[in-house]
C-alpha positions as CSV (number, residue, x, y, z in Angstrom):
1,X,148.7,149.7,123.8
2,X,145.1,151.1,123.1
3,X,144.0,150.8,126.1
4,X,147.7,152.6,127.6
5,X,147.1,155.6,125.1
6,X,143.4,155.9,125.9
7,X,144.4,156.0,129.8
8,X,147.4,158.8,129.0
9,X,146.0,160.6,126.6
10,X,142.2,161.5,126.9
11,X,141.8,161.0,131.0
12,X,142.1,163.5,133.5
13,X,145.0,161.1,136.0
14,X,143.7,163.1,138.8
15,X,140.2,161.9,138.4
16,X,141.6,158.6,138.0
17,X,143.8,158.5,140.8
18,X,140.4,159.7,142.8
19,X,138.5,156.7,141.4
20,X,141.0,153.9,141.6
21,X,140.7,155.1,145.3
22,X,137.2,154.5,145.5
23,X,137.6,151.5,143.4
24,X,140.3,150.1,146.1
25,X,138.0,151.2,148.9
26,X,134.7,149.6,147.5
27,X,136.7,146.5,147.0
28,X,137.9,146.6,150.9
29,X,134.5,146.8,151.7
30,X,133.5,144.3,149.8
31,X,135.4,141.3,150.7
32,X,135.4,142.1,154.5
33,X,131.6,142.5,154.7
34,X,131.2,139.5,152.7
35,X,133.3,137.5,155.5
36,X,130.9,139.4,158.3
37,X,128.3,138.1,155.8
38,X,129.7,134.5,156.2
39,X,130.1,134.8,160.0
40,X,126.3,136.1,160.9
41,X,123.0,133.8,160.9
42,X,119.5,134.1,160.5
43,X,118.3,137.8,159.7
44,X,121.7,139.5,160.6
45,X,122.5,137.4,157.8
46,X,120.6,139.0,155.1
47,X,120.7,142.3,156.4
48,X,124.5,142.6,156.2
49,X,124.5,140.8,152.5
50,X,122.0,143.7,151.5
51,X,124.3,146.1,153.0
52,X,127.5,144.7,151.3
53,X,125.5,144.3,148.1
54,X,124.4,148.3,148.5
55,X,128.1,149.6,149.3
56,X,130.0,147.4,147.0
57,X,127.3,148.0,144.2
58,X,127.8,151.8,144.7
59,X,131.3,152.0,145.2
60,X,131.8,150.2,141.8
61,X,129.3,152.5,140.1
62,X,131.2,155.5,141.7
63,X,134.5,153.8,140.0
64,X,132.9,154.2,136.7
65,X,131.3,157.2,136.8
66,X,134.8,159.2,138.2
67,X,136.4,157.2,135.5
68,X,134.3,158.6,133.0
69,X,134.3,161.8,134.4
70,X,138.2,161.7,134.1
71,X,137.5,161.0,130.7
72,X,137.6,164.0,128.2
73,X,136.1,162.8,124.7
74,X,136.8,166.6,122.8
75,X,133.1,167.5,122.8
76,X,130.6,168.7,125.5
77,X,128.7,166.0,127.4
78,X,126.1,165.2,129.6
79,X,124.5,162.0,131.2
80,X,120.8,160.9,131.2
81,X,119.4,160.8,134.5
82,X,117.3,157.7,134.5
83,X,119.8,155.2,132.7
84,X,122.2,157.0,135.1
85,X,120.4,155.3,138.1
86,X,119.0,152.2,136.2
87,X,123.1,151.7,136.3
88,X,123.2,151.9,139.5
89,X,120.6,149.5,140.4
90,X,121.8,146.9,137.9
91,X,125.6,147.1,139.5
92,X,123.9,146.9,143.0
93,X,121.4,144.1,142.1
94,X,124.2,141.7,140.0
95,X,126.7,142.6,143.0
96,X,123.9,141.1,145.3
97,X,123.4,138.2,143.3
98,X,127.2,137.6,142.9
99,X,127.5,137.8,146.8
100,X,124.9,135.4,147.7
101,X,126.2,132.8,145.1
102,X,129.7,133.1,146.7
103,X,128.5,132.8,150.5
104,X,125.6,129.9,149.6
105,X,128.1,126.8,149.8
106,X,125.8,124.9,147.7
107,X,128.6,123.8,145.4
108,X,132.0,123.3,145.0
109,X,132.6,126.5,142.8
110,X,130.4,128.7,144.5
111,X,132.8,131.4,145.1
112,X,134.2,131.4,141.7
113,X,130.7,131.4,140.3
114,X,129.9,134.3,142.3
115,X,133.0,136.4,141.4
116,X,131.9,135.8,138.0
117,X,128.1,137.4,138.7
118,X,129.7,140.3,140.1
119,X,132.0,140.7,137.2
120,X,129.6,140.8,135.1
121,X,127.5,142.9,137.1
122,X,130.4,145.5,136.6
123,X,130.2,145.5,133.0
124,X,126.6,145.7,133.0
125,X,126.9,148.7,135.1
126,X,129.8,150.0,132.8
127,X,127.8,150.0,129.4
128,X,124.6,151.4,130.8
129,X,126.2,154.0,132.4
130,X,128.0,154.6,128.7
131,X,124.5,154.2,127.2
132,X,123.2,157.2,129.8
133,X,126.3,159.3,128.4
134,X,124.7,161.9,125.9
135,X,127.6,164.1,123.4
136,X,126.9,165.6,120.4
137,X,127.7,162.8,118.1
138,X,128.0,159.2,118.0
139,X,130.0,156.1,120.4
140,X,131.8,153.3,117.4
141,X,132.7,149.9,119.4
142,X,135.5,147.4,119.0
143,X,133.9,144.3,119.1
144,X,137.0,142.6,120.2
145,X,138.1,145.0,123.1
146,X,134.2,145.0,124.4
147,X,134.7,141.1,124.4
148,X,137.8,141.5,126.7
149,X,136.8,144.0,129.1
150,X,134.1,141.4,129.8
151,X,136.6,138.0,129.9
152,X,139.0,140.3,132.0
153,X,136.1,141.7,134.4
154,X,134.7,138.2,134.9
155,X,138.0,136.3,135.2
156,X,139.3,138.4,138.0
157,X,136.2,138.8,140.0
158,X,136.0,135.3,140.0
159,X,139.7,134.9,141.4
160,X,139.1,137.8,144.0
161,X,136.1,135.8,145.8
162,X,137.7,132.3,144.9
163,X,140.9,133.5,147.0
164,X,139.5,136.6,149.1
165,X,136.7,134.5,150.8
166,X,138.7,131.1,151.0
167,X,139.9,132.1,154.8
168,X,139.8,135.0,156.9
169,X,143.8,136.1,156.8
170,X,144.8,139.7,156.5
171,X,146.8,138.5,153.0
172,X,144.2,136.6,151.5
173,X,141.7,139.5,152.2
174,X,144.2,142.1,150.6
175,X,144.7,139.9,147.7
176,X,141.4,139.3,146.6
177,X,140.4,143.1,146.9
178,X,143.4,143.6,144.8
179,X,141.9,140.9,142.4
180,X,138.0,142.9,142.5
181,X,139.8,146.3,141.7
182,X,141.9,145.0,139.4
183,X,138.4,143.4,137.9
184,X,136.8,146.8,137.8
185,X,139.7,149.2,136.6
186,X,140.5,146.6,133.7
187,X,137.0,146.4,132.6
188,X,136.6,150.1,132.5
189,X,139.6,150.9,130.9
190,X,139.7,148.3,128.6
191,X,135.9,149.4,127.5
192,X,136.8,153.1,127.2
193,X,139.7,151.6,124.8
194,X,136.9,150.1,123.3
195,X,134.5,153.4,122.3
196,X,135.1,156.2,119.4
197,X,133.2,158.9,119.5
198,X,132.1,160.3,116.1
199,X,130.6,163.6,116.7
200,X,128.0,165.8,115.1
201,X,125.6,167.8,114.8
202,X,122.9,168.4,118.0
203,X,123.2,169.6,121.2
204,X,122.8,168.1,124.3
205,X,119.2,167.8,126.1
206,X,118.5,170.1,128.4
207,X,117.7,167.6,131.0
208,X,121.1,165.7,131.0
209,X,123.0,166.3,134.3
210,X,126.1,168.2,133.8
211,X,129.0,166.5,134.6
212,X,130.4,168.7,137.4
213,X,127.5,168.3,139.6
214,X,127.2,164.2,139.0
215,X,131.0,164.3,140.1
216,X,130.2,166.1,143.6
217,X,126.9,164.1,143.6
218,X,128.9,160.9,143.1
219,X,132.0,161.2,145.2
220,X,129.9,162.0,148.1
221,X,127.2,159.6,147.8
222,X,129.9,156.2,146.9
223,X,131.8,157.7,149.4
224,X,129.3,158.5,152.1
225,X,127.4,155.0,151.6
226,X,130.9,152.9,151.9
227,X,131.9,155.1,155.0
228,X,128.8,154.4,156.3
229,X,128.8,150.8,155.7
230,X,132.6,150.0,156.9
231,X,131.4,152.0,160.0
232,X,128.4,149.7,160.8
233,X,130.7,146.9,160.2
234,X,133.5,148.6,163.1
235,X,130.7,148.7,165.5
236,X,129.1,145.4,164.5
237,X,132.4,143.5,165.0
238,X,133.2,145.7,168.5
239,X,129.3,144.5,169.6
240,X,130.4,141.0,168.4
241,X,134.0,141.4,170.3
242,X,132.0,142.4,173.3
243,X,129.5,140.0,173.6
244,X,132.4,137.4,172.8
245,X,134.1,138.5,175.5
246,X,131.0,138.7,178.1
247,X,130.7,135.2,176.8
248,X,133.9,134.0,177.1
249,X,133.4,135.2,181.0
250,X,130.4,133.5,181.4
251,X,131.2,130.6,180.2
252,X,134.9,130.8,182.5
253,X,132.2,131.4,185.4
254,X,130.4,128.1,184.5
255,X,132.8,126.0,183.9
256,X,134.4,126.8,187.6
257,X,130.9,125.4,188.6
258,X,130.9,122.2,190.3
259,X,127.5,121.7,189.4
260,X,126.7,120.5,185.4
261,X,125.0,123.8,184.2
262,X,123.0,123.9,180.5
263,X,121.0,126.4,178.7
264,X,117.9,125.4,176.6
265,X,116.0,127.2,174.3
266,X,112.4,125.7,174.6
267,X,113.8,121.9,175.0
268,X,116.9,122.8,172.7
269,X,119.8,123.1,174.1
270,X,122.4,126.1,173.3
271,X,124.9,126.2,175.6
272,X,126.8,123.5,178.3
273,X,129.5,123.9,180.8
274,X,132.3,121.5,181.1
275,X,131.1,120.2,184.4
276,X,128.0,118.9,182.5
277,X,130.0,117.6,179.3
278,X,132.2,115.7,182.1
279,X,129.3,114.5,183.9
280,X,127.7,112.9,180.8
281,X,130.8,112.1,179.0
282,X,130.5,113.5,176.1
283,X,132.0,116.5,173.9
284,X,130.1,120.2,174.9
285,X,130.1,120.7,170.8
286,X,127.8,117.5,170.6
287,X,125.6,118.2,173.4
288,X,124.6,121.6,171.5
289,X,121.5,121.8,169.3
290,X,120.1,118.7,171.1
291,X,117.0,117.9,173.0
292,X,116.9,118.1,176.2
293,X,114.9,114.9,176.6
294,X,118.6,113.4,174.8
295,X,119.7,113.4,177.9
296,X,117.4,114.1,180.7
297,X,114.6,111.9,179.6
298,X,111.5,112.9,181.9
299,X,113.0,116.7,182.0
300,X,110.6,118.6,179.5
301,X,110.7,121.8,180.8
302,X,107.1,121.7,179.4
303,X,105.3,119.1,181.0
304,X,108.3,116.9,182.8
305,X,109.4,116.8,185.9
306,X,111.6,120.3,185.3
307,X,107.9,122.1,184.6
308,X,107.9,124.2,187.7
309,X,111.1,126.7,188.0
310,X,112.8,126.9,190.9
311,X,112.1,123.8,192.6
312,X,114.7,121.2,192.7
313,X,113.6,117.7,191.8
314,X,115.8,114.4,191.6
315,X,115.3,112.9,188.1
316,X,118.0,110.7,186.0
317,X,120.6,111.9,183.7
318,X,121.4,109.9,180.7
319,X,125.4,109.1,180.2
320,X,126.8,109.7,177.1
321,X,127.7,105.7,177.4
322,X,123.8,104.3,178.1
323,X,123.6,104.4,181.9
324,X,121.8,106.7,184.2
325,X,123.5,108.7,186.7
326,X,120.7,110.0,189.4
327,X,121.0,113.8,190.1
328,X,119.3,116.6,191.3
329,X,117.7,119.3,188.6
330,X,116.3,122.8,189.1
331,X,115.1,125.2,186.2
332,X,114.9,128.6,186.2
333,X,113.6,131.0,183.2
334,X,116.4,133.6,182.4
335,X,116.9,135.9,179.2
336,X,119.8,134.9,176.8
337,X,121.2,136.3,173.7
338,X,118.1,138.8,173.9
339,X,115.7,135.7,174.1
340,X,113.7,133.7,176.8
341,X,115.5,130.9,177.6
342,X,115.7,128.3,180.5
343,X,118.8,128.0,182.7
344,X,119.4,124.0,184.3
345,X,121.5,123.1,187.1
346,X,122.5,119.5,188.0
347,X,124.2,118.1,190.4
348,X,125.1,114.5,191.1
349,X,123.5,112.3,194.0
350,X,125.4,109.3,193.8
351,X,128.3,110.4,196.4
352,X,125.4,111.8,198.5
353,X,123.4,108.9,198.1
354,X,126.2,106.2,198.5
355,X,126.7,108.9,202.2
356,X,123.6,108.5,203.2
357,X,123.3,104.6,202.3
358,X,126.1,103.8,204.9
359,X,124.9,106.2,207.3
360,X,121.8,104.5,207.0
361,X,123.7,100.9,207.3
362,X,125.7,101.8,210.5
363,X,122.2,103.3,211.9
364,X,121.1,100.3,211.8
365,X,123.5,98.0,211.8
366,X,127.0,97.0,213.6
367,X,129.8,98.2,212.0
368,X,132.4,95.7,212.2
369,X,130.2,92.5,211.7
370,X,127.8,93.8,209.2
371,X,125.0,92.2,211.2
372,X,121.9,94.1,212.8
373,X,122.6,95.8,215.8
374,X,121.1,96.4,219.4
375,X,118.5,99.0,218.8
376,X,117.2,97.1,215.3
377,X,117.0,94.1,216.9
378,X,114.7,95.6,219.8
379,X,112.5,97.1,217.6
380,X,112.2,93.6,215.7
381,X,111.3,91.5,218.3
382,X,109.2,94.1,220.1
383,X,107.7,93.6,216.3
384,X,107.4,89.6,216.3
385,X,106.0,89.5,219.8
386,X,102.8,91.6,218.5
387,X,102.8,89.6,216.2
388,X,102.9,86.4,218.2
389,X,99.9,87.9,220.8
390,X,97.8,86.6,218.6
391,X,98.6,82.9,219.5
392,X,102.1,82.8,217.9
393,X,105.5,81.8,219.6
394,X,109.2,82.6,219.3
395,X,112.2,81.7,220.3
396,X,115.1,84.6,221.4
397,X,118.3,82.5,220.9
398,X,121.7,84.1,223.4
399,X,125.0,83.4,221.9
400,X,128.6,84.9,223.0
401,X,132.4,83.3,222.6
402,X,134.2,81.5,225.1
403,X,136.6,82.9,227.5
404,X,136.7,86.2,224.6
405,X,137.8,88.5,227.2
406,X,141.1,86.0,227.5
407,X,141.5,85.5,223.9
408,X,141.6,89.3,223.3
409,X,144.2,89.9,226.1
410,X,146.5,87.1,224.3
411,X,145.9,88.0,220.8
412,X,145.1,91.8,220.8
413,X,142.2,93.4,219.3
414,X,142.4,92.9,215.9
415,X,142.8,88.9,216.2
416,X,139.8,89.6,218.4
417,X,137.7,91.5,215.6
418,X,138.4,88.5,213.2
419,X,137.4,86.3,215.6
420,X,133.9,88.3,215.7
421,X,133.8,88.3,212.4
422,X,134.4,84.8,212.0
423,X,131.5,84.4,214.5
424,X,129.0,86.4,212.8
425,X,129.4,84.4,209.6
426,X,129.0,81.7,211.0
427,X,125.8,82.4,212.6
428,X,124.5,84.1,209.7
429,X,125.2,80.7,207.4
430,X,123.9,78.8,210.4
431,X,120.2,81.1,210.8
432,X,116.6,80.1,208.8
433,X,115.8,82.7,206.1
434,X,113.4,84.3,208.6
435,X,115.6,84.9,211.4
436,X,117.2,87.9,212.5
437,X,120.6,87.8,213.8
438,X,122.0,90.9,215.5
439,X,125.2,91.9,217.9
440,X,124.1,93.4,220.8
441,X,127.3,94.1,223.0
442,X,131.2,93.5,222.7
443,X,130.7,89.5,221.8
444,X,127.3,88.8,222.3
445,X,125.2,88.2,219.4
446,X,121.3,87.1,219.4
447,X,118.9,85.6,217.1
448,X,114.9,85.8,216.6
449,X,113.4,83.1,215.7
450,X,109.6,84.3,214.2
451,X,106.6,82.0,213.8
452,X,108.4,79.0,216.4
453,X,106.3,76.0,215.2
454,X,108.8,73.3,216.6
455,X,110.7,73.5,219.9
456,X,113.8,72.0,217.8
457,X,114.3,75.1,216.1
458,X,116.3,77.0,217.7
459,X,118.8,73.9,219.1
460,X,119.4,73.3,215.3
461,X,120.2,76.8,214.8
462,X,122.3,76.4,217.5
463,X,124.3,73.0,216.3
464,X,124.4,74.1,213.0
465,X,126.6,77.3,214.6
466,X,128.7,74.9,216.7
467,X,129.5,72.9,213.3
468,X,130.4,75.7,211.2
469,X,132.7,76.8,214.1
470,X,134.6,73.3,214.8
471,X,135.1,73.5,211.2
472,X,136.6,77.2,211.2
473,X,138.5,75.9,214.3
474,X,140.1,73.2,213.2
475,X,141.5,74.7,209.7
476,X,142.3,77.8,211.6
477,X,145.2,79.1,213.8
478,X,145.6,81.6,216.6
479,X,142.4,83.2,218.1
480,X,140.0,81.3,215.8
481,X,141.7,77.9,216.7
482,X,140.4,78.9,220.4
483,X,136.6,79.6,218.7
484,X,133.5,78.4,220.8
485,X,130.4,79.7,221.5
486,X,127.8,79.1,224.2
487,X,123.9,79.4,223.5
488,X,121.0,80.1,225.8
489,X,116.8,80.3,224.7
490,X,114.0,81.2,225.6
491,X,110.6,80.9,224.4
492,X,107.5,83.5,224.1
493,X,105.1,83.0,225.8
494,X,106.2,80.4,227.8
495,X,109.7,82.1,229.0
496,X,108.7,86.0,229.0
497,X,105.9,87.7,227.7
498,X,107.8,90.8,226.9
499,X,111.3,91.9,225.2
500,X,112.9,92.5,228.6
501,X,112.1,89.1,230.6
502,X,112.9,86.9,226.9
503,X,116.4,88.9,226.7
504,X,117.2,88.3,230.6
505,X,116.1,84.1,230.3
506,X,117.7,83.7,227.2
507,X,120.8,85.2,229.0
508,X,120.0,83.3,232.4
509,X,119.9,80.2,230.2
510,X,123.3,80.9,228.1
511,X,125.0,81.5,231.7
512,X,124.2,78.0,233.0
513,X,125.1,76.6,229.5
514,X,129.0,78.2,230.2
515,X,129.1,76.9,233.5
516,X,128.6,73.4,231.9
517,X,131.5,73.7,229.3
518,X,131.9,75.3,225.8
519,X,130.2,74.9,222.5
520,X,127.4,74.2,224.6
521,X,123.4,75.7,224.5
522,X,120.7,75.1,227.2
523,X,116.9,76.2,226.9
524,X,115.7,78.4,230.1
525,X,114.2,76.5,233.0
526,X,112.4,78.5,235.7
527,X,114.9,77.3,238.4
528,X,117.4,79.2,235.9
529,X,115.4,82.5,236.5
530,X,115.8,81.7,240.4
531,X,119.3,80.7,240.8
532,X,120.1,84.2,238.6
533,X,117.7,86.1,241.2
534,X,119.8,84.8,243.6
535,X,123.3,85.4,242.4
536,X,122.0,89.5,241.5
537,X,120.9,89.4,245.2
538,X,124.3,88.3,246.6
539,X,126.2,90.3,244.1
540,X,124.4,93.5,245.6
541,X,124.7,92.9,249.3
542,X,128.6,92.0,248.7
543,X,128.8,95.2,247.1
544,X,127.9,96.7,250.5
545,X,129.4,94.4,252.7
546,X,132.8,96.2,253.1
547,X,131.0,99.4,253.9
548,X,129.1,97.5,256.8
549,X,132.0,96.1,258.1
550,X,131.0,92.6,257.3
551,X,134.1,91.6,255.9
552,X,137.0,90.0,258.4
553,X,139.9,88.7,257.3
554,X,140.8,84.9,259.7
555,X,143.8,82.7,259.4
556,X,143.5,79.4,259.3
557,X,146.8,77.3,260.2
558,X,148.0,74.2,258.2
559,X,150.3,71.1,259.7
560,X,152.4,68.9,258.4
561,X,150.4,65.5,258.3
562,X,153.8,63.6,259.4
563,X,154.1,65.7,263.0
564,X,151.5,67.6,262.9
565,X,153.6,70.7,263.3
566,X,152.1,74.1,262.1
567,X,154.3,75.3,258.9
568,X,151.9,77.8,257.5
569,X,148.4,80.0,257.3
570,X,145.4,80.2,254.8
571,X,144.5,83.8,254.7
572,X,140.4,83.5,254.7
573,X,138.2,86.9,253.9
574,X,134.7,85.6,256.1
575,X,131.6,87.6,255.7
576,X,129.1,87.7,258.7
577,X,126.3,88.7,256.7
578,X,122.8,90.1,259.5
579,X,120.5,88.2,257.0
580,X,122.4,85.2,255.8
């Protein structure tokens, strides 16, 4: 009820309407630059807790000084100009401390605690600025109301930060700026409730500053500084909103990347795209604030293999579960967030390399038996036969299935391929470590046989083959139950001293080994090499016989043996050859 009368009776409502204004303002303030406070780092930091320290400070001090201006005591009075600002400093100064508590974290009741500071911060402020008021007479205290306007302001100031910085939500923010003004008014009024004056005799100094100019000078300044600061906060958070946005863009932009992209600060890393997170399998969040050596072990943009920008250089990438994925890196120096930072792209090599692998493989090797194919095997045994010049010998072992040509016209082509396959195997099973097998046409397949030091060699190469394939036969059905191969050799130097005369013996010797039944082998003979002169010589001039006109068809009659009666004719093609 004192402090009701004191309100209605010796205040000017006007004046106090103009400070509960301020007083709601500089609470506003407050909590929303505390929460900028809370959201900033490093030096932005502590540049916007001196800045909401400075604006809240002044816009309580304002509060109290309106307030006191509002109040009209019955007697002339002034206000001393240094306790005046020593007020001023001690609400700004307790309000800093207050905010720092609140945003430190250090303990569970940091916010409370710091509420607490400010509040009594405000009534610091409050009875130093009464202390600076100078009337002709003397200020009589209750003890008791002084004691409450301090319980009330630090009570409430520690519920406005408990509850206005808990979370960022437009009620929680209006309710605890309801709480900090409420903290203010009720200490101020409660205090004025608190003073008597007493007056008498003595004037007031000369020096003291009259109370209509420190209401202009106030208003303007509390006024001017929370303006000021609410504006820097509108532009900080549109800057912030901005460069949110740009971010958000950028980091839209990297994630449609294919290719893993990261960000390092020095070998820190600050920033990932989801390609990369997917790549290493691990969360973006826990890939930020890492080394970059975490994951790209000999990558030290220092002094590893990403030392030199722009050139691209294949390295390993360590998964998120252990193993090491090869890819390609590059590095290149870019400015981020204001600062020097490097910008990594990487891109994975295993599809390319597991490409290039089989292209590799069917370069050099046939594609359907797996084996080596004509143009390695060339370049092997033009190898081994350098390497046999020296007084070495080898042995070029000719292979290909029986009647194939027969089995693929009754079976088809895919009975046919299994068949190969079957063949290859085989011969691959039936081969010494240091032999090269290889097919070299449609079912011909040969075999090198390096550093020959016993003519067997190659013949148990060659019944080993014929084994494995009676057994294939006889469990198998269809084409493979029709399996059998025929062999032909020759040896170097004693066959051919060159790739092209071994290949053509080996292949003279595998004819006459056909012409003597299947699963059969033969080593060349020189009267081989003669009789397959001859045939290529007779195959030639046949060729050309019909163009010569040395081709004439003759029918020869047949009787019946009983009456020697002619019943038919044998159709004969005769060919009168100039030089045969």
């Amino acid at each position: 009820m004192t402090v009701y009368l004191c309100l209605v009776g010796q205040h000017d409502l006007r004046l106090v309407a103009l400070a509960a204004a301020i007083c709601g303002v500089a609470a506003f303030a407050a909590i929303n630059l505390l929460h900028h406070v809370i959201r900033s780092e490093g030096a932005f930091r502590t540049l916007w807790l001196a800045v909401a320290a400075l604006a809240s400070g002044a816009g309580i001090w304002a509060t109290h000084f309106i307030a006191m201006l509002a109040f009209n005591p019955g007697a002339p009075v002034g206000y001393n100009a240094v306790l005046t600002g020593a007020s001023l400093a001690a609400g700004v100064a307790m309000t800093g401390l207050g905010f720092m508590t609140a945003i430190s974290a250090a303990f569970p009741f940091a916010r409370a605690l710091g509420g607490a500071i400010v509040g009594i911060g405000v009534a610091l402020m409050h009875y130093m600025g009464m202390d600076a008021l100078e009337v002709s007479g003397s200020i009589q205290w209750d003890p008791s109301l002084v004691v409450a306007s301090i319980i009330l302001s630090v009570l409430l100031g520690a519920a406005a930060l408990e509850i206005g910085l808990r979370r960022l939500t437009a009620p929680a923010v209006a309710f605890g700026a309801l709480l900090l003004a409420a903290a203010i008014c009720s200490l101020h009024f409660t205090a004025m409730a608190a003073a008597s004056l007493i007056p008498g005799p003595g004037p007031i100094p000369a020096n003291s500053i009259p109370p209509r100019w420190l209401a202009i000078l106030v208003s303007f300044a509390a006024l001017g500084i929370m303006l000021l600061a609410l504006a820097a906060l509108a532009m900080d958070l549109r800057d912030r909103r901005r460069a949110e946005r740009e971010s958000d863009r950028m980091r839209g932009l990297a994630d449609a990347a294919l290719e893993g992209l990261l960000i390092c600060d020095d070998d820190t890393i600050v920033a990932v795209n989801a390609s990369l997170a997917a790549l290493i399998g691990a969360e973006e969040a826990k890939l930020i604030g890492g080394a970059l050596a975490a994951i790209i072990p000999d990558a030290s943009t220092r002094s590893g293999a990403l030392a030199e920008p722009h050139r691209a250089v294949e390295t390993m990438l360590l998964s998120a579960s252990g193993a090491l994925i090869l890819v390609e890196a590059i590095r290149r120096p870019i400015v981020f967030a204001g600062r020097p930072h490097s910008a990594i792209a990487v891109r994975d090599l295993r599809d390319r390399k597991r490409a290039q692998s089989v292209i590799d493989f069917l370069a050099h090797n046939d594609a359907l038996t797996g084996l080596a194919n004509r143009a390695t095997f060339n370049v092997n045994l033009e190898e081994a036969i350098a390497a046999c010049r020296r007084g070495g010998r080898l042995a070029v072992l000719r292979f290909d299935v029986d009647r194939f040509k027969e089995v693929n016209d009754l079976f088809g082509y895919a009975d046919a391929d299994d068949l190969l396959r079957t063949v290859a195997r085989c011969a691959s099973e039936a081969i010494e470590l240091d032999c090269l097998i290889a097919r070299v046409g449609g079912d011909e397949f040969a075999v090198v046989v390096p550093d020959l030091t016993q003519p067997s060699q190659p013949q148990r190469i060659a019944e080993r083959l014929f084994d494995a394939l009676r057994v294939e036969r006889e469990k198998g059905s269809g084409a493979l139950a029709l399996m059998s191969v025929s062999a032909g050799v020759a040896i170097f130097p004693d066959d051919g001293d060159d790739a092209t005369s071994l290949m053509a013996n080996a292949e003279a010797a595998l004819n006459c080994a056909k012409l003597e039944g299947r699963s059969t082998y033969r080593f060349f003979e020189a009267a081989m090499g003669e009789e397959a002169r001859e045939r290529r010589l007779v195959e030639g001039e046949l060729r050309n016989a019909l163009a010569r006109n040395e081709l004439s068809l003759v029918f020869q009659p047949q009787a019946r043996a009983s009456d020697r009666a002619i019943v038919a004719f044998e159709a004969l093609l005769r060919w009168t050859s100039p030089t045969r």
